[in-house]
C-alpha positions in Angstrom: -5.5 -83.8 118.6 -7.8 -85.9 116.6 -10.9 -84.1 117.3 -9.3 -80.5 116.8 -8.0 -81.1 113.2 -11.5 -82.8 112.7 -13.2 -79.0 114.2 -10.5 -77.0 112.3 -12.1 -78.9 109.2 -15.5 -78.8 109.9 -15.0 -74.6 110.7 -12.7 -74.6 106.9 -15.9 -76.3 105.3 -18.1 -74.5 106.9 -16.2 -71.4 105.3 -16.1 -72.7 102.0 -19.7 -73.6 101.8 -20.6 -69.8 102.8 -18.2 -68.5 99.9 -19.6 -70.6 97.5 -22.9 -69.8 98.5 -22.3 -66.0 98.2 -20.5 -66.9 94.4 -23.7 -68.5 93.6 -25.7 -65.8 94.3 -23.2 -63.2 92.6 -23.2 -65.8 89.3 -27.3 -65.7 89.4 -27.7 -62.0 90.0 -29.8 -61.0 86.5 -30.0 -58.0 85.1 -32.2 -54.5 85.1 -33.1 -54.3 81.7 -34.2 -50.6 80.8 -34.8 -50.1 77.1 -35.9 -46.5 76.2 -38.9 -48.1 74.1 -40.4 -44.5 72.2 -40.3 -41.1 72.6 -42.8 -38.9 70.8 -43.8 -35.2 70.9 -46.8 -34.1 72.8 -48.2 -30.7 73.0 -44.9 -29.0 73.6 -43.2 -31.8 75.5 -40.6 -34.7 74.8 -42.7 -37.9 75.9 -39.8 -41.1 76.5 -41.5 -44.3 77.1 -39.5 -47.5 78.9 -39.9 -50.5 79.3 -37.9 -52.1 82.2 -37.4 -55.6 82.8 -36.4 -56.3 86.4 -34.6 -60.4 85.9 -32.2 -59.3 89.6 -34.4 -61.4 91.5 -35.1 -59.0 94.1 -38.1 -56.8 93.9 -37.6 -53.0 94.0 -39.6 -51.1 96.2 -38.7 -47.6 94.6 -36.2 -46.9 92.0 -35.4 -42.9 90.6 -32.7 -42.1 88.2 -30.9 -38.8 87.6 -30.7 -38.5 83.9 -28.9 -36.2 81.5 -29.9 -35.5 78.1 -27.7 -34.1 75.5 -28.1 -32.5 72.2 -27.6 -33.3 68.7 -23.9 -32.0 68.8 -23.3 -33.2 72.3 -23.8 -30.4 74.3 -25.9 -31.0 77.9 -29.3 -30.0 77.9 -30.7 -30.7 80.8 -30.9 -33.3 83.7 -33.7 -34.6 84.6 -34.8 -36.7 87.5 -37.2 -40.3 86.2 -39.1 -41.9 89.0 -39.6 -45.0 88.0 -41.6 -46.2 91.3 -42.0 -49.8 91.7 -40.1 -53.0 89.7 -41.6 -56.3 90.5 -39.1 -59.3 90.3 -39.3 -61.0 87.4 -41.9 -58.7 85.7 -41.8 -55.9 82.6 -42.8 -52.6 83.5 -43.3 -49.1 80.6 -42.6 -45.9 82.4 -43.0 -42.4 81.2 -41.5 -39.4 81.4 -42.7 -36.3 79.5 -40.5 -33.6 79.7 -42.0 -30.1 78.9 -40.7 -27.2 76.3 -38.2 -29.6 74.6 -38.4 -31.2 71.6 -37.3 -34.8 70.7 -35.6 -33.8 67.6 -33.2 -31.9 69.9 -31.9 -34.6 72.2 -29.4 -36.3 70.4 -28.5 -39.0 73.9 -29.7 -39.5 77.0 -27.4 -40.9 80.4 -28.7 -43.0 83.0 -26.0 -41.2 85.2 -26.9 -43.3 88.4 -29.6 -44.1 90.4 -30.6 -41.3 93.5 -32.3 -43.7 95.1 -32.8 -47.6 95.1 -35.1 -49.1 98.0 -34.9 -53.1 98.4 -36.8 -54.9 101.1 -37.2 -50.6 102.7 -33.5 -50.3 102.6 -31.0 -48.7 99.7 -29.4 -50.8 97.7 -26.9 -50.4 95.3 -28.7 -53.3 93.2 -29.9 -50.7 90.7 -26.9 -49.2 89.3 -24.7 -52.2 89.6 -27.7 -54.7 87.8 -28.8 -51.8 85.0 -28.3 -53.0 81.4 -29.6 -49.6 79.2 -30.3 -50.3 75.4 -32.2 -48.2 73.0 -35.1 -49.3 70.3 -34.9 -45.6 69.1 -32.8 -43.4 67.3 -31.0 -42.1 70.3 -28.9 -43.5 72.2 -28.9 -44.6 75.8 -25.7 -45.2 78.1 -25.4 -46.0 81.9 
């Protein structure tokens, strides 16, 4: 009897080590910093520029984002799709995307509206919608 409560309590502790091991790593999982940085015309094109700052502690292997602009007023304009490539753990990347026969002026917002596509250790991962924290340094705005 003795050594069955002592296994029941070793299994229980057991159990409770693994669930506070996975809450650790929930609590320490950082953040996919994308901050549209600049966007500029060029000969005819929209130019963004990002800067991305991958703190999730798991280096991406390939990360693409479907994102819709809007206009001034709030009207779609297009959707466009941002290959952002490789993010390093714990490192700063600038990306960017030029997008032709559209003016800056005209895009009044821009969505991150998910990622297509998020490769982790050569596997999809949902890592890069659920750890994306958008923020703008321009004058338009940029949600997730």
């Amino acid at each position: 009897m003795f050594l069955s409560r002592l296994f029941a309590a070793a299994v229980l502790c057991g159990g409770l080590s693994s669930y506070a091991l996975a809450q650790s790593d929930a609590e320490q999982s950082g953040k996919l910093f994308m901050e549209l940085n600049t966007i500029e015309n060029i000969e005819g094109s929209c130019r963004f520029t990002f800067l991305v700052k991958n703190e999730t502690g798991h280096s991406i292997d390939n990360a693409v984002f479907e994102t819709v602009l809007f206009d001034v007023d709030g009207g779609l304009l297009q959707l466009s799709i941002f290959r952002f490539g490789e993010l390093p753990a714990d490192k700063a990347r600038v990306r960017q995307f030029e997008l032709p026969n559209l003016t800056c002026a005209s895009v009044g917002k821009a969505l991150i509206n998910g990622a297509q596509s998020c490769v982790v250790d050569g596997s999809e991962s949902e890592i890069c919608e659920d750890a994306l924290s958008p923020s703008s340094r321009v004058d338009m705005e940029l949600l997730g």
